[in-house]
C-alpha positions as CSV (number, residue, x, y, z in Angstrom):
1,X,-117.1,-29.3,-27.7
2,X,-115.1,-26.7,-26.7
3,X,-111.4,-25.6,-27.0
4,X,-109.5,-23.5,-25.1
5,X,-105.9,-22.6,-24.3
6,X,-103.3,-23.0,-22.1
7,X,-105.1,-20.4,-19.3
8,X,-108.5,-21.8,-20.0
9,X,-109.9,-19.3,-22.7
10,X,-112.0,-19.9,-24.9
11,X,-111.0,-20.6,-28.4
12,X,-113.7,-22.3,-29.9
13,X,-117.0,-24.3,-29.9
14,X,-117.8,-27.0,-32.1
15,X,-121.0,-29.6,-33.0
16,X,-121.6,-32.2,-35.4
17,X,-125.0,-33.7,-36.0
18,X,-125.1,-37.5,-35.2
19,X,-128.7,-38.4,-34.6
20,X,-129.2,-41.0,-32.3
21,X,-126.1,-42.2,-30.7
22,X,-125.1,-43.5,-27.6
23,X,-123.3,-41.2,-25.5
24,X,-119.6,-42.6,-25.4
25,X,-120.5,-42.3,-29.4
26,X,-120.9,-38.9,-29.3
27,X,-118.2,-38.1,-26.8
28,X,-115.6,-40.0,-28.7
29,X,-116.9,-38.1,-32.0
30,X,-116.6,-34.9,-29.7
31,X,-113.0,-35.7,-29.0
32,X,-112.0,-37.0,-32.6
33,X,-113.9,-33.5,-34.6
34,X,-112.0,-31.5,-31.6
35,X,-108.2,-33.1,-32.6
36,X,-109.0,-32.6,-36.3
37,X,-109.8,-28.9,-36.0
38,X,-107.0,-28.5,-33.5
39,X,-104.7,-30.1,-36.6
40,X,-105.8,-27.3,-38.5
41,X,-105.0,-24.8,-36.6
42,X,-101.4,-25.8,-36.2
43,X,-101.6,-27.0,-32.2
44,X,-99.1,-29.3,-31.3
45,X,-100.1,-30.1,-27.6
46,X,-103.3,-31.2,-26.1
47,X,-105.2,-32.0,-23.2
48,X,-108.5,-33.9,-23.5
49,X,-110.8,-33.9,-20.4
50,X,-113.7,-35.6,-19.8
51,X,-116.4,-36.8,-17.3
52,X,-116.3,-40.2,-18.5
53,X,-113.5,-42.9,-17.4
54,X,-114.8,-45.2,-19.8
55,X,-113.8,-42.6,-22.2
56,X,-110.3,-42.0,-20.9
57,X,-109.7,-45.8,-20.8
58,X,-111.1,-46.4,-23.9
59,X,-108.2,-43.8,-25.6
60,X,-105.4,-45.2,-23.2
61,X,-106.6,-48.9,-24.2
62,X,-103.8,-50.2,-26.8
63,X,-106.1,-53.4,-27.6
64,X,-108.9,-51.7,-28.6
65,X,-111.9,-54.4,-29.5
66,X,-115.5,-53.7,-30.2
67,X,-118.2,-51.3,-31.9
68,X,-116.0,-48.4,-31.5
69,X,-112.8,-49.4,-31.9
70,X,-112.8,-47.9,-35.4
71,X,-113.1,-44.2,-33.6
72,X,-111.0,-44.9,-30.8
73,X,-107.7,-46.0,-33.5
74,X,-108.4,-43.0,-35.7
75,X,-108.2,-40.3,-32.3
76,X,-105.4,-42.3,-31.2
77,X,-103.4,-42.3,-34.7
78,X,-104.0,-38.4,-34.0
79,X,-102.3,-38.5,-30.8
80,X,-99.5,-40.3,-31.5
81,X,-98.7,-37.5,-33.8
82,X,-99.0,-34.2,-31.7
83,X,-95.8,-33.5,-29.8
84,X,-97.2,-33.6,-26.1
85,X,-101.1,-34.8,-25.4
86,X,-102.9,-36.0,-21.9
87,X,-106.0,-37.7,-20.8
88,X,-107.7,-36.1,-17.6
């Protein structure tokens, strides 16, 4: 993943290892290790973008059901804490 700031620069890359996974597995992971290190740093406001509108439905989806439902609850508990956050 990558993280960047409010003009589009770069801030910093990220990976984590997850062997085979399906792609909206890895994506969502993506998303998930990007919050946590953005947590870290002390950012309060977010956008997430993405290619994938399964993706972006998945995270706006209150009544989340299914094999990664566990992943989608934990980004969204992360969300609901930062001040201001989007979806594109």
């Amino acid at each position: 993943g990558v993280i960047r700031d409010g003009k589009g620069n770069w801030i910093l890359g990220y990976n984590h290892f997850l062997g085979k996974r399906s792609v909206i597995v890895a994506k969502l992971w993506g998303i998930l290790d990007g919050l946590l290190l953005l947590q870290k740093q002390g950012y309060n406001e977010v956008i997430i973008q993405s290619d994938n509108l399964e993706i972006i439905v998945s995270i706006s989806d209150s009544n989340i059901e299914g094999p990664n439902a566990t992943l989608i609850r934990r980004i969204q508990q992360i969300l609901a804490n930062e001040e201001k956050w989007s979806l594109i």
